[in-house]
N, C-alpha and C positions, 0 to 999 in steps of 0.2 A: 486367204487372210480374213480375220475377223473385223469388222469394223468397229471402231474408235467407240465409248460408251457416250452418249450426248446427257449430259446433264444441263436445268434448266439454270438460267439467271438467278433464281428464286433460292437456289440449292447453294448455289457459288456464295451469294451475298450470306446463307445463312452459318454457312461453314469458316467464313470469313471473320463474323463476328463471334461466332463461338472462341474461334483461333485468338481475336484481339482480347476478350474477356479474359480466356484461358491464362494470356499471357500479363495481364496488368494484377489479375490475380495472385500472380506468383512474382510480380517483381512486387508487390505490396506487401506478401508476405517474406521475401528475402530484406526489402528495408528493415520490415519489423523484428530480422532476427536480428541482423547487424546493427542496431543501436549499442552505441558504445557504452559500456557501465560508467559511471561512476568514479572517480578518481577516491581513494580515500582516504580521511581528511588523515592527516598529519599531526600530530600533537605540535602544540603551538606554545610555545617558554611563556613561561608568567610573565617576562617583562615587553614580553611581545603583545599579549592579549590583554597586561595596562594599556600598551601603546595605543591598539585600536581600540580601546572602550574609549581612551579621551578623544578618538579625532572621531567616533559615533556621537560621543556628546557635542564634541564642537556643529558637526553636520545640523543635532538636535537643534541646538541654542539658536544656528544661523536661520533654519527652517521656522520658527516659532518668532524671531525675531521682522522673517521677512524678509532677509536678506540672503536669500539662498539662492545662487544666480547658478550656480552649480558647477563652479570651480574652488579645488580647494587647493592651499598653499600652507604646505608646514616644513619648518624644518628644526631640523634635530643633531646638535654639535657634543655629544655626550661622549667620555674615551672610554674604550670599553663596551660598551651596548652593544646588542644582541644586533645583525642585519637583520630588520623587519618586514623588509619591503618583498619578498616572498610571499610573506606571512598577509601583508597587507592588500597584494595582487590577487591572493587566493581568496581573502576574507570580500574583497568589493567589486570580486568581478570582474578581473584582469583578463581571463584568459577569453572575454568576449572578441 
């Protein structure tokens, strides 16, 4: 029988660290492939995109006023109207 090949510590540690490289390497480049795109955007009804330009301008007014504590409260009893609050989730940031 042949005897077993002896390799030094020196060998072990540097095969070790190639091995961890090797491998952070490749789960870095598997994140970067699975970034998920983009949803995209959705056409948005005219009475939708008045709705949020007036609650941008209120945000504006409160900010400039100093009173922008960063809670906002609106609401809307109109028969008929568009449900916006999709429109409004998507346009500020809802899906954080």
């Amino acid at each position: 029988m042949s005897k077993p090949i002896r390799t030094s510590r020196r060998t072990w540690v540097a095969v070790w660290a190639l091995l961890c490289g090797a491998g952070m390497a490749a789960t870095a480049g598997l994140n970067a492939a699975s970034t998920p795109d983009q949803r995209p955007e959705r056409p948005v009804s005219p009475e939708c995109a008045d709705y949020i330009a007036d609650i941008e301008r209120q945000l504006a007014e409160a900010k400039q006023q100093g009173t922008d504590d960063g809670v906002l409260a609106f609401s809307r009893s109109k028969v008929g109207a568009d449900d916006c609050s999709d429109e409004i989730r998507d346009h500020f940031g809802g899906d954080r």
